[in-house]
Structure formats: C-alpha cells, structure tokens
C-alpha positions in Angstrom: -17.2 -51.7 -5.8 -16.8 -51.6 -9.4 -13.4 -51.6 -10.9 -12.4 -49.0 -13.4 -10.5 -50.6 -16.1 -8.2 -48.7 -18.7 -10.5 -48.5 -21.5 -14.1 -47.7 -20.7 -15.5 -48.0 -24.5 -14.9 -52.2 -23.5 -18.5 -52.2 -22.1 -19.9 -52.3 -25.1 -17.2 -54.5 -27.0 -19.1 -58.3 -26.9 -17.5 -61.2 -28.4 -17.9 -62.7 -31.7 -20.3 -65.4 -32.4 -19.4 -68.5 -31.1 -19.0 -70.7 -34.2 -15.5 -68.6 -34.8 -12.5 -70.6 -34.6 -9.2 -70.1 -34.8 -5.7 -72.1 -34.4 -4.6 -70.4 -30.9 -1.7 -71.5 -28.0 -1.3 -74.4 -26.4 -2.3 -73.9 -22.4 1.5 -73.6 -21.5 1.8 -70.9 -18.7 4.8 -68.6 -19.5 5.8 -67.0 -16.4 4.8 -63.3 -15.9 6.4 -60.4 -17.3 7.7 -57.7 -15.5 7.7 -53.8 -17.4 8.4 -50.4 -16.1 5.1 -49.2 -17.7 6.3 -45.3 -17.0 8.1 -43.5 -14.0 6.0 -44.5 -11.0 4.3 -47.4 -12.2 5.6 -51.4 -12.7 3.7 -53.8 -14.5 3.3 -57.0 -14.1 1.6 -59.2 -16.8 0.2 -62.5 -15.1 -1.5 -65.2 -17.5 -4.0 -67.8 -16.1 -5.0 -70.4 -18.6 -8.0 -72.2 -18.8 -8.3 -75.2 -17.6 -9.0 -78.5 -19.9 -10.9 -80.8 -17.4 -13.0 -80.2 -14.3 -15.5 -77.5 -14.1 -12.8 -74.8 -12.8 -9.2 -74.1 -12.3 -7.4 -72.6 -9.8 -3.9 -70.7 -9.8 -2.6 -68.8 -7.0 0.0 -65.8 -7.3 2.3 -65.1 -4.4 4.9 -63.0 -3.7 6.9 -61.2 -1.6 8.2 -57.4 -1.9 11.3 -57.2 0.4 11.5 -53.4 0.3 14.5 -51.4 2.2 13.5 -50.2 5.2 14.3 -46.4 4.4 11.1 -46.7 2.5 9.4 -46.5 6.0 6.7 -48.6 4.6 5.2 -51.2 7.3 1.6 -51.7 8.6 1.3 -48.8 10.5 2.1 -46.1 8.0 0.8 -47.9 4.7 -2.5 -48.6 5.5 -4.9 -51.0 3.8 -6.6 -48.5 2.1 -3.6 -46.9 0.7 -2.3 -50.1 -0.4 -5.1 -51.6 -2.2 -5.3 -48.1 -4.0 -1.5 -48.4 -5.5 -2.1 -52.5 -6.5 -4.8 -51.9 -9.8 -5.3 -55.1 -12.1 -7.2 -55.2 -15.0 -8.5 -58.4 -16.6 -8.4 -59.0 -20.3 -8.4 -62.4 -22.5 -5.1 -63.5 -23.8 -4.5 -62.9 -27.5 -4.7 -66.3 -29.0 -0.8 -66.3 -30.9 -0.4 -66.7 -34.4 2.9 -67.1 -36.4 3.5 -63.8 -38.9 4.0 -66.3 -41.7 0.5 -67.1 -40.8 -1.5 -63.6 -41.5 -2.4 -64.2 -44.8 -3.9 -67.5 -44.3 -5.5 -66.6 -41.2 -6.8 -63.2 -43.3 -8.7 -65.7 -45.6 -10.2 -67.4 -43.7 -11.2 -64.4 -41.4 -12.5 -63.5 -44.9 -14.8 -66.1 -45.2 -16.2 -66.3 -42.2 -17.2 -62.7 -42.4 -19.6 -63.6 -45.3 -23.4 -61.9 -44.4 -22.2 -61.6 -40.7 -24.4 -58.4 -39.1 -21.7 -55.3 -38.8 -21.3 -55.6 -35.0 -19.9 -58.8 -35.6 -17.3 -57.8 -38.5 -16.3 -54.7 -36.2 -15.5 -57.2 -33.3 -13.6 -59.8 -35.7 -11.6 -57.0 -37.1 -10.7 -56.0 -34.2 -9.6 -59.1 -32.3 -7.8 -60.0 -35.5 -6.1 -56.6 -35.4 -4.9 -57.1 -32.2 -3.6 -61.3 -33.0 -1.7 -59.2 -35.9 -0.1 -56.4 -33.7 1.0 -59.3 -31.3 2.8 -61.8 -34.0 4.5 -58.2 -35.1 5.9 -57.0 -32.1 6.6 -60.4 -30.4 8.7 -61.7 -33.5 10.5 -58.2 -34.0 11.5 -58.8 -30.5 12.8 -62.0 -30.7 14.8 -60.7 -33.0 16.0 -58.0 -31.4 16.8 -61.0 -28.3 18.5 -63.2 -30.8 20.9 -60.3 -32.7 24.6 -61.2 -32.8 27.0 -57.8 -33.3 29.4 -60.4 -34.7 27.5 -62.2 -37.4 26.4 -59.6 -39.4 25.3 -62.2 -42.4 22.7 -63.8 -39.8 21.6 -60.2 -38.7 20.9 -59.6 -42.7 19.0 -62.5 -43.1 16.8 -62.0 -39.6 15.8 -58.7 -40.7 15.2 -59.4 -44.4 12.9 -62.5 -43.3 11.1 -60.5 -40.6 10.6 -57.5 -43.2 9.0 -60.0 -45.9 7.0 -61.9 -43.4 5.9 -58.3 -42.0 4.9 -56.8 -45.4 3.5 -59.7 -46.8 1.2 -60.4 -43.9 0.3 -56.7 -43.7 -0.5 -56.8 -47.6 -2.3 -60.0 -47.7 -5.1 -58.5 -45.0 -5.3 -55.7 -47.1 -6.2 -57.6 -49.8 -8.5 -59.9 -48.5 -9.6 -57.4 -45.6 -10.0 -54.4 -47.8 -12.8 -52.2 -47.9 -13.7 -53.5 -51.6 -13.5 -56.9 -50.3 -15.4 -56.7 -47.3 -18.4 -55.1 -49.2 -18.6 -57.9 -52.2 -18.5 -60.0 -49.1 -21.4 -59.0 -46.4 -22.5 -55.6 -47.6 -24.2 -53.6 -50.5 -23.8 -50.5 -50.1 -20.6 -50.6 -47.8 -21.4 -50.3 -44.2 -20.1 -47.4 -42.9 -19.4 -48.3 -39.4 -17.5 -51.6 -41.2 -15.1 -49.7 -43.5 -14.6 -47.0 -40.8 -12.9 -50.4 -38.3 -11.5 -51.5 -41.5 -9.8 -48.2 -42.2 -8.5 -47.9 -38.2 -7.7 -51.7 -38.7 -5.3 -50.8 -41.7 -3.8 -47.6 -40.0 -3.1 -49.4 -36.5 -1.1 -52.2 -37.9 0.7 -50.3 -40.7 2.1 -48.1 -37.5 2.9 -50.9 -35.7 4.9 -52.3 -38.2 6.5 -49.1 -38.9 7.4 -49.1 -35.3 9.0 -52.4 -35.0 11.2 -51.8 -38.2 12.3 -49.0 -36.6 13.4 -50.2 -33.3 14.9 -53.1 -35.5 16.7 -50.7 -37.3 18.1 -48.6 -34.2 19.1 -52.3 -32.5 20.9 -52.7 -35.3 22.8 -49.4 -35.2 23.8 -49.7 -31.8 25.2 -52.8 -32.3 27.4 -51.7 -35.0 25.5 -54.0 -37.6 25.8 -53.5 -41.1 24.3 -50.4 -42.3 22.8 -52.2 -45.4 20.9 -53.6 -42.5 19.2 -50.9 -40.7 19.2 -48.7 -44.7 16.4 -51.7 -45.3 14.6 -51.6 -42.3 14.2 -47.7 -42.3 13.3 -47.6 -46.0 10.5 -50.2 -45.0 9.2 -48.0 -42.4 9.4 -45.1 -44.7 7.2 -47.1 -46.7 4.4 -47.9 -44.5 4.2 -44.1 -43.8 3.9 -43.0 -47.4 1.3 -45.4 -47.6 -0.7 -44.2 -45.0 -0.2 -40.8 -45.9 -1.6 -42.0 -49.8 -4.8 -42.9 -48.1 -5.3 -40.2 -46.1 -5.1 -42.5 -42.8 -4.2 -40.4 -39.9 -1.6 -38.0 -39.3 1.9 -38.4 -40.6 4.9 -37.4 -39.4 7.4 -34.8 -40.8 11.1 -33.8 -39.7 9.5 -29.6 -40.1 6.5 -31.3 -37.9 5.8 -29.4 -34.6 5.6 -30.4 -31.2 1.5 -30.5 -31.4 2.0 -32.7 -34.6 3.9 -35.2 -32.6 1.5 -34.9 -30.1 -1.5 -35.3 -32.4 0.2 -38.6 -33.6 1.5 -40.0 -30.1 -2.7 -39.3 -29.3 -3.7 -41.2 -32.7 -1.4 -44.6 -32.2 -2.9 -44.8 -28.3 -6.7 -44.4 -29.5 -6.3 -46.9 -32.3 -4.8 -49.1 -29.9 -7.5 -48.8 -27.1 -9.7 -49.0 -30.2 -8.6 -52.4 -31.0 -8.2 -53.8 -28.1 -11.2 -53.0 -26.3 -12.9 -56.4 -27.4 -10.0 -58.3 -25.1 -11.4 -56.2 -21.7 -13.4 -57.9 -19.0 -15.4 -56.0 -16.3 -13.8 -56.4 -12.7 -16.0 -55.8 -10.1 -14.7 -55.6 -6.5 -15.6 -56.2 -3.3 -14.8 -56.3 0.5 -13.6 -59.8 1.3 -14.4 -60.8 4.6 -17.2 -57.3 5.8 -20.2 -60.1 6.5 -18.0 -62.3 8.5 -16.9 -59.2 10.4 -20.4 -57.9 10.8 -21.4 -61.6 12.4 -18.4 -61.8 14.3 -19.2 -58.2 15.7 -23.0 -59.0 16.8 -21.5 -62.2 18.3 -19.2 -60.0 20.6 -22.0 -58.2 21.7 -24.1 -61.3 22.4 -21.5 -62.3 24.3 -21.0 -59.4 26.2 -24.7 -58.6 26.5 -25.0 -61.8 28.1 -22.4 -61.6 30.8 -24.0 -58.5 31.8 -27.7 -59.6 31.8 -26.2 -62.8 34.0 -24.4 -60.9 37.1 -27.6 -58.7 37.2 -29.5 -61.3 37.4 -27.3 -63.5 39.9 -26.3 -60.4 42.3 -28.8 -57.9 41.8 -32.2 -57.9 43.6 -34.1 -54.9 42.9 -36.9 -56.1 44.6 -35.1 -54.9 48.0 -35.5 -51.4 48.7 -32.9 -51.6 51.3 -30.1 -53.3 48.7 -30.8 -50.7 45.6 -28.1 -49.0 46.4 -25.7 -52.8 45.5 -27.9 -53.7 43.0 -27.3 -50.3 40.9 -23.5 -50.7 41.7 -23.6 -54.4 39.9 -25.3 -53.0 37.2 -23.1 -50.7 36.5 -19.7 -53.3 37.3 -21.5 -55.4 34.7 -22.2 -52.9 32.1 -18.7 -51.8 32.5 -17.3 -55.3 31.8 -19.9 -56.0 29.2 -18.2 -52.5 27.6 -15.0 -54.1 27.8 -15.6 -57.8 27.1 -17.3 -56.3 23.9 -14.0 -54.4 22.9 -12.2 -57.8 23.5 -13.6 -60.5 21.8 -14.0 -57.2 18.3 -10.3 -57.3 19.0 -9.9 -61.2 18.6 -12.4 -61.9 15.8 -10.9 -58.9 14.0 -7.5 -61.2 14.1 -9.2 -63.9 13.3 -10.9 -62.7 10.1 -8.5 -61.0 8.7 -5.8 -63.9 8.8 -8.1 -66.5 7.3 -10.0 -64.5 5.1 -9.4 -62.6 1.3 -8.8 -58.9 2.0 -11.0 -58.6 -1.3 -12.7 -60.7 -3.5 -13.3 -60.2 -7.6 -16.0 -61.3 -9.7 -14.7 -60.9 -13.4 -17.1 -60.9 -16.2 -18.3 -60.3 -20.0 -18.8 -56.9 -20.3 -22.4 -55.5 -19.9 -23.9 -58.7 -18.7 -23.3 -60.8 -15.2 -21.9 -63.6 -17.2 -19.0 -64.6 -14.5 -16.1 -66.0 -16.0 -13.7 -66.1 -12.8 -13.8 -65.1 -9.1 -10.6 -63.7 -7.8 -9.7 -63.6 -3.9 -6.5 -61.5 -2.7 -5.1 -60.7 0.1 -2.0 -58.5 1.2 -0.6 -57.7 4.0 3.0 -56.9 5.9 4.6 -59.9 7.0 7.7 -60.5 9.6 10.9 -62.7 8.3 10.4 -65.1 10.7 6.9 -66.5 8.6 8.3 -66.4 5.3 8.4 -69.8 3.6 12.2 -71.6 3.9 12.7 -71.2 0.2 11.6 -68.0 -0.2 13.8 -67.0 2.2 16.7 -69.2 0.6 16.1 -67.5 -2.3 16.3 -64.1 -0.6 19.7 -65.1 0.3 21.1 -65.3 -3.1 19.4 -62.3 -4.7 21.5 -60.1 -2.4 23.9 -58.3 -4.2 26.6 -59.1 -1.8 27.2 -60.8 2.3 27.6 -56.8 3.4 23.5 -55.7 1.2 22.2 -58.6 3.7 23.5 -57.7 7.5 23.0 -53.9 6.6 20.2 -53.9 4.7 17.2 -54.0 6.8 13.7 -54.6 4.7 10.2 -54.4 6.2 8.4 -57.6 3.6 4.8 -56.8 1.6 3.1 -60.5 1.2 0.5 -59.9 -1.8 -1.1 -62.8 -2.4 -3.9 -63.7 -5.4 -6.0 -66.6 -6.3 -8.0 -67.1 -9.6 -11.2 -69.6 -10.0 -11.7 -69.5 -13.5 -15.3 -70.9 -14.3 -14.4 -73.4 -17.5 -17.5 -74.1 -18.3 -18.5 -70.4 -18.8 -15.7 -69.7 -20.9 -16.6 -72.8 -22.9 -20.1 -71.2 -23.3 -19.3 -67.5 -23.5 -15.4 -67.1 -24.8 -14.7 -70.8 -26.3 -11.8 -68.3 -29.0 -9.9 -68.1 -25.9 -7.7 -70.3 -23.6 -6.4 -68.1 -20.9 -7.1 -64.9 -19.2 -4.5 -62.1 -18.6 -4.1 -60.1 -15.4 -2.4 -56.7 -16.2 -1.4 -55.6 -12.5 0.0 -52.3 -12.5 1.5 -51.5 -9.0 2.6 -47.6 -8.0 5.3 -46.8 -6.2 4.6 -43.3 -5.4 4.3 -43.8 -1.8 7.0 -45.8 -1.9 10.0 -43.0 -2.4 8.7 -40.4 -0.2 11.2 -40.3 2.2 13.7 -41.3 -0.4 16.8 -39.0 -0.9 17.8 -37.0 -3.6 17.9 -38.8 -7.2 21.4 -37.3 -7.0 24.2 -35.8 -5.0 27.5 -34.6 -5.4 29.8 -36.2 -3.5 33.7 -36.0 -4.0 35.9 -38.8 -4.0 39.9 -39.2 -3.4 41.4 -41.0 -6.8 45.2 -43.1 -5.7 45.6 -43.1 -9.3 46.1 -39.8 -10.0 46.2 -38.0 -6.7 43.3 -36.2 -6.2 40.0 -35.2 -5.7 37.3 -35.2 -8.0 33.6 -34.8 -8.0 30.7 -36.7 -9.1 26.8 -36.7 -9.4 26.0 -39.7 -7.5 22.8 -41.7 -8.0 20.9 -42.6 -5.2 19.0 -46.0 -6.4 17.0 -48.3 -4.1 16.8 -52.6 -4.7 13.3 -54.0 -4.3 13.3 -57.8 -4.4 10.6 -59.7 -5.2 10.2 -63.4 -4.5 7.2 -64.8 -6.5 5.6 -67.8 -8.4 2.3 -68.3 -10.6 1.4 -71.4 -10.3 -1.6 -74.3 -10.1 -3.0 -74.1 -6.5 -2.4 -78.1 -6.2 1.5 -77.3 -7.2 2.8 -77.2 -3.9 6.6 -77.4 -5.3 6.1 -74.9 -8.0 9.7 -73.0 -8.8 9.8 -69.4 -7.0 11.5 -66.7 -9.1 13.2 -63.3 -8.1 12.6 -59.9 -10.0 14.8 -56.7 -8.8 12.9 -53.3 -9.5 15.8 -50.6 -9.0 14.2 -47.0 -7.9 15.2 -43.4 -7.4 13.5 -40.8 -5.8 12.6 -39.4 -9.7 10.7 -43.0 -10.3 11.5 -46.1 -11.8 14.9 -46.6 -13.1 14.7 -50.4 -14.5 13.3 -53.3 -13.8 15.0 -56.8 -14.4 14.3 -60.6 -13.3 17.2 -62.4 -11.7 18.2 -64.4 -15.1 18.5 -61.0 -17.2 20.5 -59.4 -15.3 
C-alpha cells in the first residue's frame, strides 16, 4: 500500500549530485517535538540520525497514550483500521543546520559549486539551500523569542538588533551571489528559464519568511511590554522585505484596504512556495501489512491440522466396506467433519494471538523518490494495552504527571501502546544522500474520533461566591488531559529516559499541547 505524503510534486524532486558538501549537525538526537499542527490534528516530529558505524541503525519509538476513559476508545470500538487511518507519518531528510551568521558564506560557496551544473541540479541546490535558510531563520527568531526577558529591555534591544542584521545580511548576501545575474555569468548563456524562475520563488520564500519572523518578534516584544523602539525596528524591517518584494514584482503583497480573497491569495502563495522548496526533503513511504503471510501460513496450517484429524477417525472408525455398518461409518464422518470444523476455528483463533503479539502490525519501506532505492525499513505496531503490562517506569512516571492524588483514583483511562522501529540502511544513505545525517518522521495523529462522545466545549454552570454572597454564572470549559509516556531512543538503550507530553482537548479540537518541563 503506497503511502500518500503531503507533497506529491516530491516524486520528481532527486537529490543533488553527490560531490556536494556542506558543514551540517553533529548526530545528536534532540528529542521529538510536539505541535498542535491545527484543531484536530497533533504533530509529532521524531528525528532518527544516521548511524556512523555498522551497516544500519536502529531506534525504536514507544509510547503510551493514557486517554480518559469518557473517550470510550478501547479495542473493541477503535478498530485497527480506524486507528492506523488517524496515525499518518511522512518521511523526509533532516535539514542539515546552519548558523544565520553563516548564509553568506555558505551562499558562496553554493555559488561555486553551481558553476556549469545541468539546471535540474541548480533547481535542487536552490532549493535545499532555501529550505537550510528558512530553518536558521525561524529557529534563531525563536530562540529569541525563548530567551526574552520583560525586565532587561537593553538585552531585548540588542537580541533583536543582532537577529535583524544577521537576518538581512544573510538574506542580502544570497541575493547577491544567488541572483539571477549571477547565476547566469555562472552556468548559463542565455539564462535558463526554469533556473531564474526557482531563483525568483527562492528570493520570494525567504524574504516572507523573514518578514514573518520579524513580525512575531515584534508582537513578542509588545506583549511583553518591551521597549517600543524594539518592536518600531522589527516592524520597519518587515515593512521592508515587503516593499522589496513588491519592487520586483514577486508575488502578491499585502495591503491594510486588501480584501479577504487578497489574504487568501497570499496565505495560498507562502504554502506553495513552501511545498515548493521543500519538496526535495520528501521520501516515498510505501506500506504494507506486517504479519498477512505469517497469517496466511498459520491459517493453511490450521486446516492441515484439522484436515488431518478428520481424515484419521475416518480412517480408524469408519469401514465403508461393510454394507451393514454404513449407517456408523457416515455418522463418524460427519462427528469428524464437525470437529475438523471446529478444531479449524480453534487453532485460527490461537495463531491469530500468536501473530499479532509478536509480529509488526505494519511494516515501511522508505525510499528515494521515483526509484526503489531503500534507505530505511520501518516496523510498527499499536495496539490497546491493560495497566497491568505497562513497564514499572512508565507507570512511575504516570504517577507524577497526574495533576493531583483525586485525577488518579477518579480518572479511569483505557492505554493506546503505539510502538515504531526504524532500520536505517547506512550504507545507502552513504551512497544515495551522503548531504544528510538523519531522517525525520513527521507523524501527524487525529483525534477526531477521539472527542465524539465528548461534551459540550462549554457550559454554563453557576456558582455560589462566599465573598460576595451570591450567585454568578460562568461559561465553563470542558477540556480533556491525554498523557503520553514516550522515549526515542537507540534499540540497544535499554535505560533510555522516558518523557511525558500532556495534549489538553475540547470537544471543538485541540486546545494546546505541552511537554511535562514547559508547563
């Protein structure tokens, strides 16, 4: 079964050549990230990295959804089917990291190794550059955002001013090394037209990214009563980015007398460049049933079985050849085709156990796009487990994510075990993807079925204050706690460190999602 991923012009993506090389990460494994991607879906960014010896390595994701039992979710109303269709991944490779200061260095050199390269292999270097860009912008404009301190307003000054200079002069530097006069003095006469066309969508995408970053920088800053100095600088950057797009003609721009179809039009323009860029990072996922041979053995062997137990007490009791006795040897016949029937049913019954408790519910090949070059195999299993199995310290852990003593006696949970593990070939990526040193697993789980039998997002309910005397009323929200217990680690780490996430839920959707330390 072939796996749809989220952008479907990927299959024609390729990699650049293999003599490209960059300065990327180290093999570090940051733990997964946890997003509410929109109202009914959570995402969950898992990164595997490559191993540096042996011919493959191995890293197993576990965890546990502890989900209140009001959900009514368990094994007999969420059935396999149904939950395999809400847990989607899509594989990508990780964007090697590069430091903002970096760009225009990096730009150079892109540069040169872009001289006489055939276009397809310029449009896939832009793009994977575009996308190491985006990254450096929008991770360090958030770890700025982590790092502001309402109270130091002369270290806020100087975090924004740096990130604005390193932003514009990174952005500039590409465009003047990048730029469609410079890529054509470099590799083509006359310009290429499908090469300045990615240059052009190169230049538009990041300009808008860093005009969203200074943005958010700038609103951070206002709601944390910064100095308005501050945020003045980061909007007027912004502004600038935007008239500079709208001097080239890149795009649509926006306008306070815009309509609701501009916005629109420009919401639609920032996702296609994105998908645009990006689309050189997605693998193919193809998907399969894990354990359907073992099941279609294990089902002829039943019936081998039983076939034989019936052929045997015809054999042994029956004589046919005695007119007299047809009458008992029919009747034995029949006995044994009855137990055959049943002994059939029996040992489906058992082997069906048996499989599916020591066997992948599915199994993943993922590979380059357009070709059966097979970079990892994936096999996952999930299934609804009882308390009684979990692991002592998830359970432990359990414990001390409850909100309170009261949440845990009163808070019955049925407990979704979704485990994954993912054999990445080294050798292949060494071969096919040596730019890259880990893959990411975007796993976007939805909880649709999930608040069905929630109740109302809110209610009003009326309380007694002993304050003031009296009644008042209130719209009460109705949220739900999911726990997660979970680890990404190396399958050989048997004392890896488990780690607890707490998605809160309404009946309207998602309301946040949090790990344990940020909340």
């Amino acid at each position: 079964m072939a796996h749809s991923d989220p952008d479907p012009s990927r299959r024609s993506a390729g990699l650049p050549a293999g003599d490209t090389t960059w300065s990327v990460e180290t093999t570090s494994t940051p733990g997964p990230t946890w997003e509410r991607h929109d109202r009914t879906h959570l995402e969950i960014a898992l990164r595997y990295p490559v191993a540096q010896d042996g011919p493959t390595g191995d890293q197993i994701w576990e965890a546990f959804y502890f989900l209140p039992q009001s959900f009514r979710l368990d094994a007999t109303t969420y059935s396999r089917r149904e939950l395999f269709a809400d847990l989607r991944s899509h594989v990508r490779f990780s964007i090697p990291r590069i430091a903002l200061e970096g760009v225009p260095e990096e730009a150079r050199e892109l540069a040169r190794r872009l001289t006489s390269k055939p276009p397809d292999d310029v449009v896939r270097e832009l793009k994977l550059f575009a996308c190491r860009v985006r990254a450096a912008i929008t991770q360090e404009a958030r770890a700025i955002i982590d790092d502001l301190a309402p109270e130091d307003g002369n270290r806020m000054a100087v975090l924004v001013c740096d990130y604005l200079a390193a932003g514009s002069g990174a952005l500039g530097a590409v465009r003047d090394v990048l730029g469609p006069q410079k890529l054509r003095t470099l590799s083509f006469e006359p310009a290429d037209p499908q090469v300045a066309k990615a240059q052009a969508w190169v230049d538009e995408y990041l300009s808008r990214v860093l005009e969203l970053a200074l943005i958010e920088l700038a609103h951070v800053v206002e709601a944390v009563d910064g100095p308005q100095d501050v945020a003045r600088v980061a909007i007027a950057a912004a502004v600038d980015e935007a008239r500079y797009r709208r001097s080239r003609n890149e795009g649509p721009v926006s306008s306070v007398d815009g309509s609701v179809h501009d916005l629109e039009q420009i919401e639609r323009r920032q996702h296609a460049l994105k998908r645009f860029t990006s689309s050189v990072l997605w693998l193919d996922v193809e998907i399969r049933e894990g354990y359907t041979v073992a099941l279609h053995v294990f089902h002829a062997l039943a019936a081998g079985i039983a076939m034989t137990f019936a052929v045997v007490i015809a054999v042994l009791y029956g004589q046919p050849n005695m007119p007299g006795r047809l009458g008992v040897w029919a009747a034995v016949v029949v006995v044994a085709y009855m137990g055959k029937d049943r002994l059939k049913a029996i040992l489906q019954t058992v082997f069906d156990s048996f499989v599916a408790t020591r066997l992948p519910d599915r199994r993943w090949t993922v590979s380059m796009p357009g070709t059966q070059s097979v970079l990892a195999d994936v096999a996952e299993r999930a299934r609804f487990v009882d308390r009684d199995t979990l692991p002592e310290k998830v359970e432990a852990i359990r414990r001390v994510a409850y909100r309170d003593r009261l949440q845990e006696l009163a808070g019955p949970e049925s407990i979704l075990c979704h485990r994954k593990t993912m054999r990445i070939r080294t050798d292949a990526m060494g071969t096919f993807a040596p730019q890259f040193v880990a893959l990411t697993d975007v796993m976007r789980v939805d909880v649709s079925r999930w608040l069905t039998h929630t109740d109302d997002a809110k209610r009003t309910v009326s309380f007694a204050d002993p304050e003031a005397g009296e009644l008042f009323d209130s719209k009460l929200p109705r949220a739900y706690d999911v726990t997660v217990v979970y680890r990404l680690a190396d399958t050989n780490a048997s004392d890896a460190e488990w780690q607890v996430a707490r998605i809160v839920v309404s009946r309207n959707g998602i309301r946040r999602v949090a790990t344990l330390q940020e909340e």
